[in-house]
N, C-alpha and C positions, 0 to 999 in steps of 0.2 A: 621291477624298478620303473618301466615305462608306465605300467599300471595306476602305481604309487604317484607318478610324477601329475597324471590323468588326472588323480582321485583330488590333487593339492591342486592342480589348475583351476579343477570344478569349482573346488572350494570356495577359493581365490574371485573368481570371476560370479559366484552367487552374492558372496557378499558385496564385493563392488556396488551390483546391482541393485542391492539392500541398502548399500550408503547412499545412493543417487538416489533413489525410491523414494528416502526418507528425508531428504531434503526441503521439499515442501509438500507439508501435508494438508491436501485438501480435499474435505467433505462436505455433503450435501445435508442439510441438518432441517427442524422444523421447531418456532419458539411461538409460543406464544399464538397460534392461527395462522402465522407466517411462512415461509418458507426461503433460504439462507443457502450462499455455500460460502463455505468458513475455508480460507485456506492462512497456515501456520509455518509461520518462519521463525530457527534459531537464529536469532539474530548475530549470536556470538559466533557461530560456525559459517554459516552463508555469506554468498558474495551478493549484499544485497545492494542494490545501486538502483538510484535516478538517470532517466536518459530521455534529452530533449530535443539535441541535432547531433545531426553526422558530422562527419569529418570535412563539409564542404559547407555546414555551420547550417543545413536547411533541417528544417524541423524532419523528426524521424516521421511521427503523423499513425502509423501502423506499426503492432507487434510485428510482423511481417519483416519490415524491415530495420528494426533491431536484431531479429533474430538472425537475417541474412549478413549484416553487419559482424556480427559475432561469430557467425559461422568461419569466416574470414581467420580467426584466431583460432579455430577450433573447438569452440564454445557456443553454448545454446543457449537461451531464453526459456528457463523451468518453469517460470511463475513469470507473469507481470499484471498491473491493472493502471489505469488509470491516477493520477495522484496530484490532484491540483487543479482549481480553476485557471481559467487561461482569455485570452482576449482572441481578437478574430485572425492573429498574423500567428496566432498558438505562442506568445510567448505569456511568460506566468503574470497573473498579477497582483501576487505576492512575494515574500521574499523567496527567492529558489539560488542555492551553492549547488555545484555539480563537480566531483573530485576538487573540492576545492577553490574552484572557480563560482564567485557572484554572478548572476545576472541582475538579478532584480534586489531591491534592499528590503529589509522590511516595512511592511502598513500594518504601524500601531493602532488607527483612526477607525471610527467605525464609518459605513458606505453603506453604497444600496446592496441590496442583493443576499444570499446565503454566506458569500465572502465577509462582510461588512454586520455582520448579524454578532457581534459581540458577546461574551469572549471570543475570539477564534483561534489557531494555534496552528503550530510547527511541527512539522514530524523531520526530527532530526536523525542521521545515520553515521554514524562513525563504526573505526574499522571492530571493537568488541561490543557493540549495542545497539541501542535504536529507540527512539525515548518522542514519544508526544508533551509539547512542552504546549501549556498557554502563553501568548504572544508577548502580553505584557512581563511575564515573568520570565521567558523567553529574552527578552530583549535587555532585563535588569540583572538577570546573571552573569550574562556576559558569556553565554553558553557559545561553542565553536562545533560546526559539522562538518566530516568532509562532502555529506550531501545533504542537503534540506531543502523541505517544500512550503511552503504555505498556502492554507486552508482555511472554509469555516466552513459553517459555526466550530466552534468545542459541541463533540457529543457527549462527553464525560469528565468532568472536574475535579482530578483527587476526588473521585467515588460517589460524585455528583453530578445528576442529571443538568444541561441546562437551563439558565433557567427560563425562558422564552419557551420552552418546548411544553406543549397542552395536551394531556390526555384523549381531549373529544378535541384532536386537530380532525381538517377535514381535506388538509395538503398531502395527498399521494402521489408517492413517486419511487422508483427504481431507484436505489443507492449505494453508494461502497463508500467505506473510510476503512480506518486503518483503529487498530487500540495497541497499548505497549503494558507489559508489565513492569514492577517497581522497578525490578532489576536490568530491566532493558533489555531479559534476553529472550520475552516472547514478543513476537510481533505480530498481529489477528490481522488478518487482509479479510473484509466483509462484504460480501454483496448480491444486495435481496433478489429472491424469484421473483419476486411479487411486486406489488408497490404498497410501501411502506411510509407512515410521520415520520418526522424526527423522534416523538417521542418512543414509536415501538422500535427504532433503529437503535438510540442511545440504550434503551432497556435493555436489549438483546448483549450489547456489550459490558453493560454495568453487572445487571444479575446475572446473565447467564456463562458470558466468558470471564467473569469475575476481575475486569480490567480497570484498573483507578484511572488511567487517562486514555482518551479515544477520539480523534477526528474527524469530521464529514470531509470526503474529496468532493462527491458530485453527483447530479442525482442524472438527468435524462440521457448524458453520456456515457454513463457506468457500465465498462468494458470486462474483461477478467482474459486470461490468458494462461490457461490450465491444460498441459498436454498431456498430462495423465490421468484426467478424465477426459479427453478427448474433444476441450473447447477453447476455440480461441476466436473470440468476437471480433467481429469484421464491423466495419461504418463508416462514419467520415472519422476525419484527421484530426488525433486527437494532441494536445501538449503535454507537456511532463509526464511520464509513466514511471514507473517504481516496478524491480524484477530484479529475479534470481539469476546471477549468472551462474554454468554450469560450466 
């Protein structure tokens, strides 16, 4: 009996470890000359959330201290990266909801910079999905998130590259964005070994993750936050981040 009861604990507790395991999955991959790690989130299953300040309303700044936050409830930090441009006080500057709560509205207009580089889009989260919208159509739906960021450029357009981005670019840089499937329930966290264009960045997500829509977060700050392969980027203090809670 006690044997029996051993043999169901075992059980019990391997697979546990097989559901937490698989919660996000990410690998190191190689496209095109490049080199990538891909890390994949069910959007319908995971607790996937935006986090910008604590509870004394000051920016988080490091994974570090999300995770130590969290710890608090007894929950970790599986996954995080980076997710959104930001100004120099680290707050977004674009539209960013967080459980619900505005900070910033949306900017339709195009501006300087990779933010201002038109289309640019929205990675929206709600509690079964998770959906890269473009801004302007974003904005005419009248779509609702309980967390949203905003970003540019658009990497990917309903199944199109965009269109500013040049094959023989000569702009290298380190990058992460995000792609969503139609149905909202894959979500591809990306971000290069290397330094990569826009255009080998939006490629990697069009052909090879087979993604109709995909966002740039950011290129010289691009973090990632993967404790099962054993990495989590240290730097300066970064604004909006996107993570798994556990």
């Amino acid at each position: 009996m006690i044997l029996r009861a051993a043999v169901a604990l075992a059980a019990f507790c391997l697979g546990l470890s097989a559901s937490v395991a698989a919660a996000v999955e990410c690998r190191d991959t190689s496209y095109d000359g490049s080199r990538y790690t891909i890390c994949e989130v069910d959007a319908g299953k995971e607790e996937l959330r935006l986090f910008l300040r604590n509870a004394e309303g000051k920016p988080y700044g490091h994974f570090a201290a999300i995770d130590a936050d969290l710890g608090k409830e007894g929950k970790s930090l599986s996954f995080a990266t980076n997710a959104g441009m930001y100004h120099a006080d680290r707050s977004p500057v674009g539209l960013y909801v967080e459980d619900g709560q505005q900070e910033m509205r949306l900017v339709p207009n195009a501006g300087p910079g990779n933010f201002g580089l038109l289309p640019n889009g929205v990675f929206c989260i709600n509690e079964t999905r998770a959906d890269v919208i473009e801004t302007l159509k974003f904005r005419d739906s009248g779509a609702s998130c309980r967390d949203a960021t905003q970003s540019g450029p658009m990497l990917v357009i309903d199944g199109e590259l965009h269109p500013r981005f040049l094959p023989d670019s000569t702009s290298y840089y380190v990058r992460n964005g995000v792609g969503t499937s139609a149905d909202g329930q894959r979500a591809v966290f990306v971000i290069s070994r290397n330094a990569v264009t826009f255009h080998q960045f939006g490629s990697l997500f069009r052909d090879y993750l087979k993604l109709p829509n995909a966002l740039y977060f950011d290129g010289n700050i691009s973090r990632l936050h993967a404790p099962q392969m054993g990495r989590s980027d240290a730097g300066f203090s970064m604004g909006p981040v996107v993570g798994v809670v556990e």
